[in-house]
N, CA, C and O atoms as a Maestro MAE file, in Angstrom:
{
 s_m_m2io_version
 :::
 2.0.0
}

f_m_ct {
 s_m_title
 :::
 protein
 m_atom[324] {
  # First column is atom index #
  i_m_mmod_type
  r_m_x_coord
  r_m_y_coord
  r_m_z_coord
  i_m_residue_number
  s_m_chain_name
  s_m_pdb_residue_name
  s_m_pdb_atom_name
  i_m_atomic_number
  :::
  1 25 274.864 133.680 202.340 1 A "UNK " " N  " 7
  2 3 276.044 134.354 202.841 1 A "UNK " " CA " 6
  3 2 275.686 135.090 204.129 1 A "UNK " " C  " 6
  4 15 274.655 135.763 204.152 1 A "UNK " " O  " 8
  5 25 276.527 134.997 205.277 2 A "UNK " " N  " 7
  6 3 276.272 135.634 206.724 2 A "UNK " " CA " 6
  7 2 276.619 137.408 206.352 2 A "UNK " " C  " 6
  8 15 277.408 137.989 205.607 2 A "UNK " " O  " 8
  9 25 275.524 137.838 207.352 3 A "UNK " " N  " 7
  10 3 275.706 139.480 206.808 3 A "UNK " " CA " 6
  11 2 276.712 140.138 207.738 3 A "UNK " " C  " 6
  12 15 276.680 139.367 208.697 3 A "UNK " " O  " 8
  13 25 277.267 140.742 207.932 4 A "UNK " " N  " 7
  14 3 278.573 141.168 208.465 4 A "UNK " " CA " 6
  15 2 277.695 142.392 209.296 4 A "UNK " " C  " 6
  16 15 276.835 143.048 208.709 4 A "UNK " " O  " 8
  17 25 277.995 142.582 210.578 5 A "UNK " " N  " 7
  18 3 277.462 143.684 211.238 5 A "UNK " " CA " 6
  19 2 278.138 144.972 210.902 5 A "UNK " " C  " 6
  20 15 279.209 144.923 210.297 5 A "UNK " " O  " 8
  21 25 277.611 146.129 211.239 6 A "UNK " " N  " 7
  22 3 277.900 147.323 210.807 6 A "UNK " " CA " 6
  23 2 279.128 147.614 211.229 6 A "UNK " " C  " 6
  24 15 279.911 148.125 210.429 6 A "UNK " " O  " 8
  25 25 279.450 147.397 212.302 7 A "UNK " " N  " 7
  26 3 281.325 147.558 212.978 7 A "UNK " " CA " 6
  27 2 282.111 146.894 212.389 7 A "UNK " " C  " 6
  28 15 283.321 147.089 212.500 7 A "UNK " " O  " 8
  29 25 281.670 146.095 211.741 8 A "UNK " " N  " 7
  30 3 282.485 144.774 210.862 8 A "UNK " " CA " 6
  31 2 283.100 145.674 209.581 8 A "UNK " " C  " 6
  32 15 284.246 145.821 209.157 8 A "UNK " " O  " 8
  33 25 281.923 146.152 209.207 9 A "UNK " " N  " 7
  34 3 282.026 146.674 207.445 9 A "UNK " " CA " 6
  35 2 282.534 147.861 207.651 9 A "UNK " " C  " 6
  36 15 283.315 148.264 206.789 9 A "UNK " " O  " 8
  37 25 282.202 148.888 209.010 10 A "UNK " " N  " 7
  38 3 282.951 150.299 209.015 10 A "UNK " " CA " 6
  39 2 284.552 150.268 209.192 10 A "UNK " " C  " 6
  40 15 285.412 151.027 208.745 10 A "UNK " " O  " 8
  41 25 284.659 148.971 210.108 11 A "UNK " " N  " 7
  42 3 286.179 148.817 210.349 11 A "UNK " " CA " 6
  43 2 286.912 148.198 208.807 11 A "UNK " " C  " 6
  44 15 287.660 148.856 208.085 11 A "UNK " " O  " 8
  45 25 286.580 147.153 208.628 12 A "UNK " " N  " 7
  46 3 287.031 146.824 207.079 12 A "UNK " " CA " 6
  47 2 287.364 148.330 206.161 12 A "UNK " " C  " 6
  48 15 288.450 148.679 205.697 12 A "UNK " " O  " 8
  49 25 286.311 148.904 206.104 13 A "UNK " " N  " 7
  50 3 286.801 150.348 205.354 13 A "UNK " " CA " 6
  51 2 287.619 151.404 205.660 13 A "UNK " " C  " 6
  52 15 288.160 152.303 205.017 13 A "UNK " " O  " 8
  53 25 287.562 150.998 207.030 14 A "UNK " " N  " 7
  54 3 288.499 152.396 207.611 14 A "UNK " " CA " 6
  55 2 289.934 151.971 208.169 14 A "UNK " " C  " 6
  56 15 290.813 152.829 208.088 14 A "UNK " " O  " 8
  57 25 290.319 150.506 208.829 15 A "UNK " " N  " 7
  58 3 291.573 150.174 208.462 15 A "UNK " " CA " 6
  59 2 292.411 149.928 207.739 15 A "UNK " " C  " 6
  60 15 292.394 148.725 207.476 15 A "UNK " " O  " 8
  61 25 293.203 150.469 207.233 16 A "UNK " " N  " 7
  62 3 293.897 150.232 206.201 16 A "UNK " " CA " 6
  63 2 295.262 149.729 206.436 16 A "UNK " " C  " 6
  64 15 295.946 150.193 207.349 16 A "UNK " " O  " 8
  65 25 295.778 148.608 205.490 17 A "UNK " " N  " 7
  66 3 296.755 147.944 205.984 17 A "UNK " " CA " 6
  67 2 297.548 147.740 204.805 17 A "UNK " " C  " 6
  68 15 297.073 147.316 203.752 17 A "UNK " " O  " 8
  69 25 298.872 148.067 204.992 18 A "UNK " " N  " 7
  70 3 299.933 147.900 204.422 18 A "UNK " " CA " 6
  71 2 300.952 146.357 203.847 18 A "UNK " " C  " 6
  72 15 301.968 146.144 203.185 18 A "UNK " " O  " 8
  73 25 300.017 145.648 204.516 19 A "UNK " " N  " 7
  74 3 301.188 144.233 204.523 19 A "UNK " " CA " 6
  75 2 301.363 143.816 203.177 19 A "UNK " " C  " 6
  76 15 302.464 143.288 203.019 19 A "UNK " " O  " 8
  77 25 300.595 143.872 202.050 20 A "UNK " " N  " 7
  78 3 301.156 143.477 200.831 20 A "UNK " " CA " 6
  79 2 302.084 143.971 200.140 20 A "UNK " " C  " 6
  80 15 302.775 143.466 199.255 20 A "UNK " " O  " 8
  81 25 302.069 145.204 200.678 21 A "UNK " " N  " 7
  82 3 303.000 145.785 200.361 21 A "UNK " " CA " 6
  83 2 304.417 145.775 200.711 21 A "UNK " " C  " 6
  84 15 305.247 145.935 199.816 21 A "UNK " " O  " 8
  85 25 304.754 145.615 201.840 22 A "UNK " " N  " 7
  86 3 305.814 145.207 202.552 22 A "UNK " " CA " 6
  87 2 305.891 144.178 202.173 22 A "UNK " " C  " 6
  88 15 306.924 144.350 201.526 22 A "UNK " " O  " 8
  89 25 305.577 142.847 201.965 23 A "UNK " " N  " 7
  90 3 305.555 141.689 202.260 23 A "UNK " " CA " 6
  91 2 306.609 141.479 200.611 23 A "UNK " " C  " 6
  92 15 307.650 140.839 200.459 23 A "UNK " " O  " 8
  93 25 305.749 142.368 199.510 24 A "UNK " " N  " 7
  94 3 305.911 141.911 198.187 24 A "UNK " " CA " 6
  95 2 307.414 142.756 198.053 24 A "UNK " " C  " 6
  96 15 308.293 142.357 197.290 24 A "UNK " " O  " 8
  97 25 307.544 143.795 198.780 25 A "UNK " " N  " 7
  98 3 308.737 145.047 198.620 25 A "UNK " " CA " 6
  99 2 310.306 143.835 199.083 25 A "UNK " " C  " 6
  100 15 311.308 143.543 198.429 25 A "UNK " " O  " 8
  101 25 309.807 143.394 200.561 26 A "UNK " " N  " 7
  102 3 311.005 142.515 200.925 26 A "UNK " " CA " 6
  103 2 310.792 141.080 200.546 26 A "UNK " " C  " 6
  104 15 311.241 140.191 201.270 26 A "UNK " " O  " 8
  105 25 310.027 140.768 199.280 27 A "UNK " " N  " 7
  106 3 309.886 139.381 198.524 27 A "UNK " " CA " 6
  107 2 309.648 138.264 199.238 27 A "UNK " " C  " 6
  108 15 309.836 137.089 198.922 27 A "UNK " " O  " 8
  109 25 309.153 138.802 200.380 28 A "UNK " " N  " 7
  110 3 308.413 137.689 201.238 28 A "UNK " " CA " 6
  111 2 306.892 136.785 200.579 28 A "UNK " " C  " 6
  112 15 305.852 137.375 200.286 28 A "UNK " " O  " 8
  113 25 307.079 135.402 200.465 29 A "UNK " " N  " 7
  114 3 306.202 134.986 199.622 29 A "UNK " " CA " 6
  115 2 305.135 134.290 201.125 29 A "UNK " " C  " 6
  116 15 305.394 133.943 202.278 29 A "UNK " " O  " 8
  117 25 303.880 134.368 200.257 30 A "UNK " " N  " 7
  118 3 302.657 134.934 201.339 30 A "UNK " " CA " 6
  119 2 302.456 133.549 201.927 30 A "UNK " " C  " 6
  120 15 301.515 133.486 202.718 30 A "UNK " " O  " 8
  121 25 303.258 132.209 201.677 31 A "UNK " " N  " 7
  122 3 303.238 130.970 202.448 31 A "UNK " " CA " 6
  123 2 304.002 131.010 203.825 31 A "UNK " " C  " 6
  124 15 303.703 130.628 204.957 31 A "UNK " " O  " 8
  125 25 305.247 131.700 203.212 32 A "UNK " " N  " 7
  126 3 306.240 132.197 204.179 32 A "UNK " " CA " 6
  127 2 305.941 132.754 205.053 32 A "UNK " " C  " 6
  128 15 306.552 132.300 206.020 32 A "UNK " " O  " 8
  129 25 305.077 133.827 205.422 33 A "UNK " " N  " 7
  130 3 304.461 134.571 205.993 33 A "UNK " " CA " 6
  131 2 303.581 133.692 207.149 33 A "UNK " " C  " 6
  132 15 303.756 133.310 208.306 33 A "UNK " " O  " 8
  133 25 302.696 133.625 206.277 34 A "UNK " " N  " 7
  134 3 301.846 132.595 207.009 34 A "UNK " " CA " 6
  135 2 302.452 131.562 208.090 34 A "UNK " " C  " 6
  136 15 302.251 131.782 209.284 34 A "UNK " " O  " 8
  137 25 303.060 130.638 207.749 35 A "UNK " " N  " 7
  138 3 303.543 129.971 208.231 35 A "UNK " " CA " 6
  139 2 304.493 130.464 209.568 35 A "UNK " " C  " 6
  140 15 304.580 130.060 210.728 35 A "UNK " " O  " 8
  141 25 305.147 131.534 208.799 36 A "UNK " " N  " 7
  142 3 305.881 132.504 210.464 36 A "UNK " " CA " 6
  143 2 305.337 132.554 211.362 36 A "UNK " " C  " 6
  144 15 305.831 132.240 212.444 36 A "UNK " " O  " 8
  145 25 303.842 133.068 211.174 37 A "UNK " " N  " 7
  146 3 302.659 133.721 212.468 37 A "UNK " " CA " 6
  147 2 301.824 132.946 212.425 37 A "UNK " " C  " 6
  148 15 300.721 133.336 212.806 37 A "UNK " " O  " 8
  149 25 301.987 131.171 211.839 38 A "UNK " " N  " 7
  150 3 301.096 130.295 212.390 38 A "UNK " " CA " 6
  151 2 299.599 130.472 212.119 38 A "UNK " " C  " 6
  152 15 298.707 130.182 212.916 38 A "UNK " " O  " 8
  153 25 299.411 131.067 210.696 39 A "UNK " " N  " 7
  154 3 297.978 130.598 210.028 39 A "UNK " " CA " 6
  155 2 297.987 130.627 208.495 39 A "UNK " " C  " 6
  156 15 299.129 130.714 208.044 39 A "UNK " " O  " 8
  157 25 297.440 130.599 207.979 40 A "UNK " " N  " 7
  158 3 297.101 129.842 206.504 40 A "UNK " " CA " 6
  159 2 296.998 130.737 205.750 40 A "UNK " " C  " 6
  160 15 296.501 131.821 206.055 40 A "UNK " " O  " 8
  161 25 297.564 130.368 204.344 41 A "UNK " " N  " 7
  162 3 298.208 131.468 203.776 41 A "UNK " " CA " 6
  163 2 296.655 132.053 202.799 41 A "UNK " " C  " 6
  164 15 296.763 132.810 201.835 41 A "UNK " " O  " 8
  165 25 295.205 131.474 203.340 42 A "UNK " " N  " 7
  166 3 294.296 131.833 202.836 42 A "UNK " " CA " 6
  167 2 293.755 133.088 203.675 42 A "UNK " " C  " 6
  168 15 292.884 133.854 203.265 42 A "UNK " " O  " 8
  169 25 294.601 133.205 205.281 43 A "UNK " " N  " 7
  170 3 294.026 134.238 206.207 43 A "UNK " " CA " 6
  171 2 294.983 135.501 205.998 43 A "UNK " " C  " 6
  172 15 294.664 136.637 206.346 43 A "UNK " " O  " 8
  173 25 296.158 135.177 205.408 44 A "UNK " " N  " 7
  174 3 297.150 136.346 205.187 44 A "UNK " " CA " 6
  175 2 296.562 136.610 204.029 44 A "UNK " " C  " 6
  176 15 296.497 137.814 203.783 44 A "UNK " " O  " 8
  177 25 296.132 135.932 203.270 45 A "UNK " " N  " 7
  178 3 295.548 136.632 201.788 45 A "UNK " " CA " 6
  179 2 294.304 137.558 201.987 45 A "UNK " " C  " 6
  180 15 294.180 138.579 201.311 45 A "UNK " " O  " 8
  181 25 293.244 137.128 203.071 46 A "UNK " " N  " 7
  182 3 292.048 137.618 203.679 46 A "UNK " " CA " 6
  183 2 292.009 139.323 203.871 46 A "UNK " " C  " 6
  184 15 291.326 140.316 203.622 46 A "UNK " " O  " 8
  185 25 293.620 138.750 204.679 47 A "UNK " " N  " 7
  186 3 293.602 140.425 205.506 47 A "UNK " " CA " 6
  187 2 294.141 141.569 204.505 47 A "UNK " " C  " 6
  188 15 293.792 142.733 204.705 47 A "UNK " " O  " 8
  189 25 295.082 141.208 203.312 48 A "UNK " " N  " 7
  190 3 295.749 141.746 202.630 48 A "UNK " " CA " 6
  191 2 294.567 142.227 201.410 48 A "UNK " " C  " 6
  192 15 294.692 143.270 200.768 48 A "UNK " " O  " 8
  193 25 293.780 141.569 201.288 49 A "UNK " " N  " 7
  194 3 292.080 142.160 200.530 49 A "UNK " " CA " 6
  195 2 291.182 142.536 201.145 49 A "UNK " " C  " 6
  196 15 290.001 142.438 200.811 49 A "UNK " " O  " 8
  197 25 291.839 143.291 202.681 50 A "UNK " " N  " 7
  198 3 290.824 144.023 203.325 50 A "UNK " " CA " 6
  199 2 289.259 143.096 203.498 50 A "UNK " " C  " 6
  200 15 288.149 143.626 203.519 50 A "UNK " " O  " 8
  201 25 289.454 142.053 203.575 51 A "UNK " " N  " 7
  202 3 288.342 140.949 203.765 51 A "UNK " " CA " 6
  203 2 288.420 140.405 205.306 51 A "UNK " " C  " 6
  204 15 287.597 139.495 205.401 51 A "UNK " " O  " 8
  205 25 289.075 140.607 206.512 52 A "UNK " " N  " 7
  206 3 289.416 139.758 207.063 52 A "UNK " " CA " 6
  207 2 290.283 141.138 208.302 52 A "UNK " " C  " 6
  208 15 291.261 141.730 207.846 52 A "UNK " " O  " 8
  209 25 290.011 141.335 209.123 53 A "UNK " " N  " 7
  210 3 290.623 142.071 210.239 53 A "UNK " " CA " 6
  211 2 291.299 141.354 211.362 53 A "UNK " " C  " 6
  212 15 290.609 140.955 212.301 53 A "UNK " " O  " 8
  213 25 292.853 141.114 211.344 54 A "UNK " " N  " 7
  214 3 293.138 140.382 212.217 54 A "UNK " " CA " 6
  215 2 293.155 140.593 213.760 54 A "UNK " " C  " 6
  216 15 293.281 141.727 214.222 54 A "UNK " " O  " 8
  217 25 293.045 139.644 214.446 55 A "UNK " " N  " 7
  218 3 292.963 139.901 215.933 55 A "UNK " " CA " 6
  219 2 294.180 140.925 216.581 55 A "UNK " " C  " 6
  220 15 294.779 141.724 215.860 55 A "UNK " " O  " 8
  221 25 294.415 140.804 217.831 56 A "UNK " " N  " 7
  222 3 295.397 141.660 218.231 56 A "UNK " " CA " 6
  223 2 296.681 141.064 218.349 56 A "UNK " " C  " 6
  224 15 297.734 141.701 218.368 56 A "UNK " " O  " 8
  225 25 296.584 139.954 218.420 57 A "UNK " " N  " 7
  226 3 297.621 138.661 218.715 57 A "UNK " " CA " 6
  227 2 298.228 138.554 217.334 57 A "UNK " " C  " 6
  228 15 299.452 138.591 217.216 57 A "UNK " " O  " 8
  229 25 297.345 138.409 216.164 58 A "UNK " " N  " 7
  230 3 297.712 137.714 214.920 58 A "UNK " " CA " 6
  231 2 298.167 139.444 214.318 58 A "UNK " " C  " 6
  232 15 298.947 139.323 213.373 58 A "UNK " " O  " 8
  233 25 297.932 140.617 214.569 59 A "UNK " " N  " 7
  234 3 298.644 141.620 214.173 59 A "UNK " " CA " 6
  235 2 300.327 142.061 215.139 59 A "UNK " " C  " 6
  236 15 301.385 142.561 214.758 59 A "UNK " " O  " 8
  237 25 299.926 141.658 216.235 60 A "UNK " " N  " 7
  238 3 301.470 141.692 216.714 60 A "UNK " " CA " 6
  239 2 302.563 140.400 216.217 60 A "UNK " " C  " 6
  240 15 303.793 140.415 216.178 60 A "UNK " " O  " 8
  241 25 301.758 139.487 215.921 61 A "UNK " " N  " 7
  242 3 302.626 138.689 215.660 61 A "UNK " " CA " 6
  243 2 303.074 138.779 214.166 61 A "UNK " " C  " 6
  244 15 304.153 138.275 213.854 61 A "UNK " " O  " 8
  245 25 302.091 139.558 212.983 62 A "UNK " " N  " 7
  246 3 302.611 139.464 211.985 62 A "UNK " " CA " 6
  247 2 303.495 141.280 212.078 62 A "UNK " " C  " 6
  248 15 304.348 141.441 211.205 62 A "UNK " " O  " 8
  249 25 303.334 142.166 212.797 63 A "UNK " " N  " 7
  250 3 304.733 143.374 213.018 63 A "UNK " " CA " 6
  251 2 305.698 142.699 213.396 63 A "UNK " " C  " 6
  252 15 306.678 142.671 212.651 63 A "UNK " " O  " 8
  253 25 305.730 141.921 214.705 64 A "UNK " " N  " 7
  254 3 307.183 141.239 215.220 64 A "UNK " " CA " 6
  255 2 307.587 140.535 213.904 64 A "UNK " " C  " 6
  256 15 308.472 141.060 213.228 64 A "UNK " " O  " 8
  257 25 307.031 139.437 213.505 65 A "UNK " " N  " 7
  258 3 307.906 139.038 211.927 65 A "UNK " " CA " 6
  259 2 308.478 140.053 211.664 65 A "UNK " " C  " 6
  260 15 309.587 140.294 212.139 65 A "UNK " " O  " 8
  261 25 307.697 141.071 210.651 66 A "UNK " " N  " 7
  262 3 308.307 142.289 209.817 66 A "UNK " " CA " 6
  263 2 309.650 142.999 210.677 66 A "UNK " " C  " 6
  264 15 310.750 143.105 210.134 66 A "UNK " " O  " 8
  265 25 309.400 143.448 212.047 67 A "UNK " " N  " 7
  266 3 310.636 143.848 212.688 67 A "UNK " " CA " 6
  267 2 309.856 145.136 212.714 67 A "UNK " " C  " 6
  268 15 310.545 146.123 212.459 67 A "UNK " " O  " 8
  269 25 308.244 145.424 213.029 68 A "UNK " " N  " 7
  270 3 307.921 146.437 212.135 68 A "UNK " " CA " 6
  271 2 306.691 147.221 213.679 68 A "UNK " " C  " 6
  272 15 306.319 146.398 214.516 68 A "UNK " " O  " 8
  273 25 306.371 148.237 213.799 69 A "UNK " " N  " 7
  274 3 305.318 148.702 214.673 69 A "UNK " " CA " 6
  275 2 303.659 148.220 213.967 69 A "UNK " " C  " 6
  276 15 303.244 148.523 212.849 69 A "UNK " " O  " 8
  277 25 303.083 147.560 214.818 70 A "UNK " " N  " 7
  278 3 301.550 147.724 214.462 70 A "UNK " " CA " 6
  279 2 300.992 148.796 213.555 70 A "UNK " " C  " 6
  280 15 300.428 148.707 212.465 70 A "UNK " " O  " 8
  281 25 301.402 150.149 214.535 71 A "UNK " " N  " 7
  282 3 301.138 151.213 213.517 71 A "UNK " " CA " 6
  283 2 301.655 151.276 212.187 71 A "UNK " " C  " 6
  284 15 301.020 152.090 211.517 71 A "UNK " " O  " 8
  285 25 302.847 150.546 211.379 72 A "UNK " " N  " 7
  286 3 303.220 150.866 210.790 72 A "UNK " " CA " 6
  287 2 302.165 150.355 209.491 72 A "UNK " " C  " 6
  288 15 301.577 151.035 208.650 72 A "UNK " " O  " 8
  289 25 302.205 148.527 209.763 73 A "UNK " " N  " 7
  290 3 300.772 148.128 209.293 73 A "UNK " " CA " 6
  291 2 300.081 147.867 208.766 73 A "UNK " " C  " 6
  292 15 299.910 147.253 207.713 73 A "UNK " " O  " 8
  293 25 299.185 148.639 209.949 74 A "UNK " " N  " 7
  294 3 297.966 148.613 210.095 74 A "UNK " " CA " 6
  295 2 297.428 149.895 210.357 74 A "UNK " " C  " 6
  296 15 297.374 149.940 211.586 74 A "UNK " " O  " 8
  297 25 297.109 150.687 210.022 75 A "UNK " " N  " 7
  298 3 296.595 152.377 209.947 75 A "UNK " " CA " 6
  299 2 295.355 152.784 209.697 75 A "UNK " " C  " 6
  300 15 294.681 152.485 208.712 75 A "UNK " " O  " 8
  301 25 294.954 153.689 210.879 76 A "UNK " " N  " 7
  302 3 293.723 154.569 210.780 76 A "UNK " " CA " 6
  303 2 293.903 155.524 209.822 76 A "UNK " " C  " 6
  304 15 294.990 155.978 209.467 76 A "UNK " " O  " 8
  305 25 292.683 155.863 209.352 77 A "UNK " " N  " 7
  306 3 293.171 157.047 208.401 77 A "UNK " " CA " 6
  307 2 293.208 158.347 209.719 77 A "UNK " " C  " 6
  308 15 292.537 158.154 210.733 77 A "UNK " " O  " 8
  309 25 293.914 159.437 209.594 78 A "UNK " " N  " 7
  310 3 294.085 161.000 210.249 78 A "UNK " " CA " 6
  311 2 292.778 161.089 209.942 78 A "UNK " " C  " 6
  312 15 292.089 160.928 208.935 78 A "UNK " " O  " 8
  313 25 292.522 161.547 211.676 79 A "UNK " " N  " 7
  314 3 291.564 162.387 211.890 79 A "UNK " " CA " 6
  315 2 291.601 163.835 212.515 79 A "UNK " " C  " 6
  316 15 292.188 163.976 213.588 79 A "UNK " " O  " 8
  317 25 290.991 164.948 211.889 80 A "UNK " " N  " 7
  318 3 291.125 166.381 212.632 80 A "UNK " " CA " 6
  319 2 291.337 166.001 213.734 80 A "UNK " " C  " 6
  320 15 290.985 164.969 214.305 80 A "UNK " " O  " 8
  321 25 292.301 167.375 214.266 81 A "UNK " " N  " 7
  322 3 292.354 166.888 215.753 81 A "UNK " " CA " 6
  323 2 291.688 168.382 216.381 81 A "UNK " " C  " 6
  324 15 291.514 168.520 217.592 81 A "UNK " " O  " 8
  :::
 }
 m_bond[323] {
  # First column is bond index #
  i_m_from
  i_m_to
  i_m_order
  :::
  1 1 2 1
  2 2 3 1
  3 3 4 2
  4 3 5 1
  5 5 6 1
  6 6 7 1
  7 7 8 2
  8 7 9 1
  9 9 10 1
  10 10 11 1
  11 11 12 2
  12 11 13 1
  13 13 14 1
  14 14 15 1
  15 15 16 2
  16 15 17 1
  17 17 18 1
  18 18 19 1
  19 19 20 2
  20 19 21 1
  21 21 22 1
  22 22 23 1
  23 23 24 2
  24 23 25 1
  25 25 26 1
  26 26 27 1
  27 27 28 2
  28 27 29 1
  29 29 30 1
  30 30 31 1
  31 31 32 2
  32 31 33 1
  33 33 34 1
  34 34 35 1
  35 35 36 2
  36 35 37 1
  37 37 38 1
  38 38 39 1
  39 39 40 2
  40 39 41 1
  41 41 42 1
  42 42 43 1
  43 43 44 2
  44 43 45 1
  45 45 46 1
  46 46 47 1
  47 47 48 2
  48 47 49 1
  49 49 50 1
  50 50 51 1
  51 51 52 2
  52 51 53 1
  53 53 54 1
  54 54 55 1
  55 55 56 2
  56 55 57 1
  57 57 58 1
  58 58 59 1
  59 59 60 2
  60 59 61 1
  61 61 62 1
  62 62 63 1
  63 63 64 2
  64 63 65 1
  65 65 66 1
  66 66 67 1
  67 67 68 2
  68 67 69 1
  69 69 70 1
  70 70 71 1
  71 71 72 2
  72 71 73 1
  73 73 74 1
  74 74 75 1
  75 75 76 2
  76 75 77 1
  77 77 78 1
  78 78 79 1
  79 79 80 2
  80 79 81 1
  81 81 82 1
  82 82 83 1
  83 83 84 2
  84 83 85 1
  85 85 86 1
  86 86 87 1
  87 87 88 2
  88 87 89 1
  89 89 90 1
  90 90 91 1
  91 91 92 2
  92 91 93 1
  93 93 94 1
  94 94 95 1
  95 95 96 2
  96 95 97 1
  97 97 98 1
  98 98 99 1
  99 99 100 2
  100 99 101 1
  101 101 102 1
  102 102 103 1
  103 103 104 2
  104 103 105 1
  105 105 106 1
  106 106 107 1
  107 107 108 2
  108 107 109 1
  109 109 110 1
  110 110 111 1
  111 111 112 2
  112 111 113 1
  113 113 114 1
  114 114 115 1
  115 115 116 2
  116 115 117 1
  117 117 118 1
  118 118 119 1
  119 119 120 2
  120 119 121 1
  121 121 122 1
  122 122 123 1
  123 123 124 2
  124 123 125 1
  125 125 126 1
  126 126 127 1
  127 127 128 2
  128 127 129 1
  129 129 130 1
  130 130 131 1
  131 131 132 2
  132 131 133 1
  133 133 134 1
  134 134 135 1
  135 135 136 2
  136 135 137 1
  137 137 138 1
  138 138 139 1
  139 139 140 2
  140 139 141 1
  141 141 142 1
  142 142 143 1
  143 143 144 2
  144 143 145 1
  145 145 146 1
  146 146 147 1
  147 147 148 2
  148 147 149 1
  149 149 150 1
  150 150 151 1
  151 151 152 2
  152 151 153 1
  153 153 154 1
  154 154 155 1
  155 155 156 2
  156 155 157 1
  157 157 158 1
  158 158 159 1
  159 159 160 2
  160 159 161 1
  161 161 162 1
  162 162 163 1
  163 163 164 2
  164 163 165 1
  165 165 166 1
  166 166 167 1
  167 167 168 2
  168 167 169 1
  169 169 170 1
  170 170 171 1
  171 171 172 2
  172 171 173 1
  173 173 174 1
  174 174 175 1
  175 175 176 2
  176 175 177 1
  177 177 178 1
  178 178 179 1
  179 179 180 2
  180 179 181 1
  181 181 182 1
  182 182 183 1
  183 183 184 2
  184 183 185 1
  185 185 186 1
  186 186 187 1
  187 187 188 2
  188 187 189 1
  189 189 190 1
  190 190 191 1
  191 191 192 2
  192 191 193 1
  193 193 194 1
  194 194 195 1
  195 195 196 2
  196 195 197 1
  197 197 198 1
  198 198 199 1
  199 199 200 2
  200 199 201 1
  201 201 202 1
  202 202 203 1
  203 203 204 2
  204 203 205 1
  205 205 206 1
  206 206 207 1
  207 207 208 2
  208 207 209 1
  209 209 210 1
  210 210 211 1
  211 211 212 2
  212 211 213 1
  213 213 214 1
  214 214 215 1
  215 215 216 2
  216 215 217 1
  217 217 218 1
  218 218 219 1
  219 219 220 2
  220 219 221 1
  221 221 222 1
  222 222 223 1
  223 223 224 2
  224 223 225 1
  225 225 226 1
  226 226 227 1
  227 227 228 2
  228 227 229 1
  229 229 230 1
  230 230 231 1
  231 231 232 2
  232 231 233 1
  233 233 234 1
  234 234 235 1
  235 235 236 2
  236 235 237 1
  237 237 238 1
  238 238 239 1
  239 239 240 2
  240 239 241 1
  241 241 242 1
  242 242 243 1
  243 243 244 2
  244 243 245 1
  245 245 246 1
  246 246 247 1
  247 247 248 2
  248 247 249 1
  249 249 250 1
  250 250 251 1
  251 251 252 2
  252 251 253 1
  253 253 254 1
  254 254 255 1
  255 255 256 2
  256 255 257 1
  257 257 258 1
  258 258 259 1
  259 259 260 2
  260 259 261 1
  261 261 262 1
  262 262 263 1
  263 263 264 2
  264 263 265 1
  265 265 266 1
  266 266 267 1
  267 267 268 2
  268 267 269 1
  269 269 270 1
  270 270 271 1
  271 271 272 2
  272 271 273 1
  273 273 274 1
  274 274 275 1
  275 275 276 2
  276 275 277 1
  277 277 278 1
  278 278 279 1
  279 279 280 2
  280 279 281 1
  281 281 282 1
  282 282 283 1
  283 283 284 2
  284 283 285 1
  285 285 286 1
  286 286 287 1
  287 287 288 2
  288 287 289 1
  289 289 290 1
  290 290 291 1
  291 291 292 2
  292 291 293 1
  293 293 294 1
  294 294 295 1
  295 295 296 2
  296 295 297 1
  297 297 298 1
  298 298 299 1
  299 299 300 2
  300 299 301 1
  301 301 302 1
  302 302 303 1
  303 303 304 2
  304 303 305 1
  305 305 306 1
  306 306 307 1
  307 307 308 2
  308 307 309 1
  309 309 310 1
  310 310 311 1
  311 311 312 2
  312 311 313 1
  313 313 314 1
  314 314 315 1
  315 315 316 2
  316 315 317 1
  317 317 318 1
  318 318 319 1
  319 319 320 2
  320 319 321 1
  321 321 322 1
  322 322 323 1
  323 323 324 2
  :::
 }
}
C-alpha cells in the first residue's frame, strides 16, 4: 500500500465535508451525483469517507450541482482568531 504524505493525512483529518449528508437529506442517490460532476460513483463515495480530497474543479463542480457554496461543503474546522 502507497504511504500517503503528511499533508495528505493532516488535510484528510482536518477537512471536513458535508456531502453525504446533503446528498442523502435531498435523496440524491450517489450514481446520480456522480454522474452530474462527471466521475464515478466510487470517487463520490471516496470523498464522502473522508478517503479521497477532491480537487478544486471537482469541488466546485459538485457545490454548483447542490446550488450550494464550497464553504458550505467542505469546511475547516474554526480556528482562534
Amino acid at each position: 500500500m502507497l504511504a500517503l504524505p503528511h499533508e495528505v493525512k493532516y488535510a484528510l483529518r482536518v477537512v471536513n465535508n458535508v456531502l453525504r449528508d446533503i446528498r442523502k437529506k435531498r435523496e440524491i442517490r450517489l450514481i446520480d451525483l456522480a454522474k452530474s460532476v462527471g466521475v464515478s460513483r466510487q470517487a463520490i463515495h471516496a470523498i464522502e469517507s473522508k478517503k479521497y480530497i477532491p480537487s478544486v474543479e471537482l469541488a466546485l463542480r459538485i457545490s454548483k450541482f447542490l446550488k450550494l457554496s464550497v464553504e458550505d461543503v467542505f469546511k475547516l474546522p474554526r480556528t482562534k482568531a
